[in-house]
N, C-alpha and C positions, 0 to 999 in steps of 0.2 A: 609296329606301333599299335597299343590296344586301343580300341572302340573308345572308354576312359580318357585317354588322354586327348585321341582326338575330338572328342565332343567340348574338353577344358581349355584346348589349344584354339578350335570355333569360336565357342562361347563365351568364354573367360573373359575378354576385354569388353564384348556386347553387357554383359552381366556387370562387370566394373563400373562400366562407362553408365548404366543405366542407374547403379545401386548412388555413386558420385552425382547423380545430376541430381536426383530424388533429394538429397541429402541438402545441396547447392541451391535449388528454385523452389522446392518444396520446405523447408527448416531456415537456414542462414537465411536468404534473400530476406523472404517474410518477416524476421527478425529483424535483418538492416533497416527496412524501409519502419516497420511499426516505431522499432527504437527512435528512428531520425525523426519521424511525425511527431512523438509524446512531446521529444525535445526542443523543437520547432515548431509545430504547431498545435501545441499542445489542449487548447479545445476543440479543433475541430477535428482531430485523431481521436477526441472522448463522446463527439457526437454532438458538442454544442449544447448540454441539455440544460433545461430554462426550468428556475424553482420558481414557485410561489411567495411573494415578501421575502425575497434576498434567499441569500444561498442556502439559511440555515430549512424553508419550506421543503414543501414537498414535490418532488419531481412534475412538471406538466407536458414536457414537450423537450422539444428543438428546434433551434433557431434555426436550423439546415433544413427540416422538412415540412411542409404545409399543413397545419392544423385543421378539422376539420368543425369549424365555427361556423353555428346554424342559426343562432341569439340574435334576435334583431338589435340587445347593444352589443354585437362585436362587430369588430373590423372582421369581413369575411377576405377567405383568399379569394384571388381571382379564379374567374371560371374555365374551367377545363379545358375548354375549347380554344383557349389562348395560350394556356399551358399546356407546351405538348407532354412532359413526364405527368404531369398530373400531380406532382411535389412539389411545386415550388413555392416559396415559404414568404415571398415577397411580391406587394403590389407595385403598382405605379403612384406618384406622386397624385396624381390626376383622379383616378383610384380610389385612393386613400379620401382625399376631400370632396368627393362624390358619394360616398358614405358616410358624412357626418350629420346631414340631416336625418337621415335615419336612426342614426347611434341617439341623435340631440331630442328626438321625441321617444327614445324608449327610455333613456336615463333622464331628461328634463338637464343635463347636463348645456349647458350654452354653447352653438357653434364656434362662437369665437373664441371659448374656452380649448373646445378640440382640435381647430384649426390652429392653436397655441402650440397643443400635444405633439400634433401629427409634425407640424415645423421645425419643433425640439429632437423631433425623430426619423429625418429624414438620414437617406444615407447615399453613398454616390459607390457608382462602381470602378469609379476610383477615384484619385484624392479633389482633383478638382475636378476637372472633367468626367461626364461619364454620366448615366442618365440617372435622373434621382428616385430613388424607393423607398420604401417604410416596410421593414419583415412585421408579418400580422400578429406575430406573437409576441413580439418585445414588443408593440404597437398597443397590446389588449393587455397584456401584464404593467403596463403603464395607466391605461387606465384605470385597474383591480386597483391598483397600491395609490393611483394618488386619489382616487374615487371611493373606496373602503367601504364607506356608509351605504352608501348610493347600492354599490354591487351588493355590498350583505343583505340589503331587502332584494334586489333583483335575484339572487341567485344562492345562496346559504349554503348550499350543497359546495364551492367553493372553497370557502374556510373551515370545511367541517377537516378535524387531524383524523 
């Protein structure tokens, strides 16, 4: 038997078996799961991502990751040290209306006005049960859109296309 064959008759299935899996968890798999994601959940496979005045705006964000809001009128995320990734895109209930008097003297917007907002925009981490939060970005893009006037003197750089 020559050196050749024994080296094919070795290798040949290790070589097979490695070229098939590459093909299998590297190509196929990655395909199965992306396709089933578009199909099923199909924003949060695209990243969630959050326009300016409806879909036709300009890109801002994601609903999925933590904005970094420094404006004394925005809702800020929480601070770091409570969130361990340091992304996460949503406060507490508690949180949220702990930061309205702030929001209420840079915009002259009325607490009970915001306390309206933040009410309209809670969410649960599940359907009934589950602890309630407000994500900071659908939170402050509520603001922009039902506040307009207010934010275009606060902030103009905003609305500029």
């Amino acid at each position: 038997m020559s050196i050749k064959n024994e080296v094919k008759r070795t290798y040949g299935p290790a070589l097979r078996l490695a070229i098939v899996s590459m093909l299998l968890c590297g190509f196929a798999f990655p395909l199965l799961v992306t396709g089933f994601a578009q199909v099923i959940l199909h924003d949060q496979a695209n990243g969630s991502i959050a326009h300016l005045n409806g879909s036709n705006g300009r890109s801002v964000g994601s609903y999925l990751i933590a904005q970094n809001f420094s404006s004394p009128f925005f809702f800020h995320s929480r601070n770091v040290t409570l969130s361990a990734s340091g992304v996460d895109p949503d406060i507490t209930l508690e949180d949220a209306l702990s930061q309205i008097p702030r929001i209420s003297a840079a915009t002259n917007i009325t607490q009970s006005d915001l306390s309206r907002l933040v009410g309209q925009n809670v969410e649960r981490t599940s359907w009934v049960f589950g602890d309630e939060y407000v994500n900071v970005l659908r939170m402050n893009l509520v603001l922009i859109e039902s506040y307009q006037s207010t934010y275009q003197k606060l902030d103009p750089a905003l609305f500029a296309q």
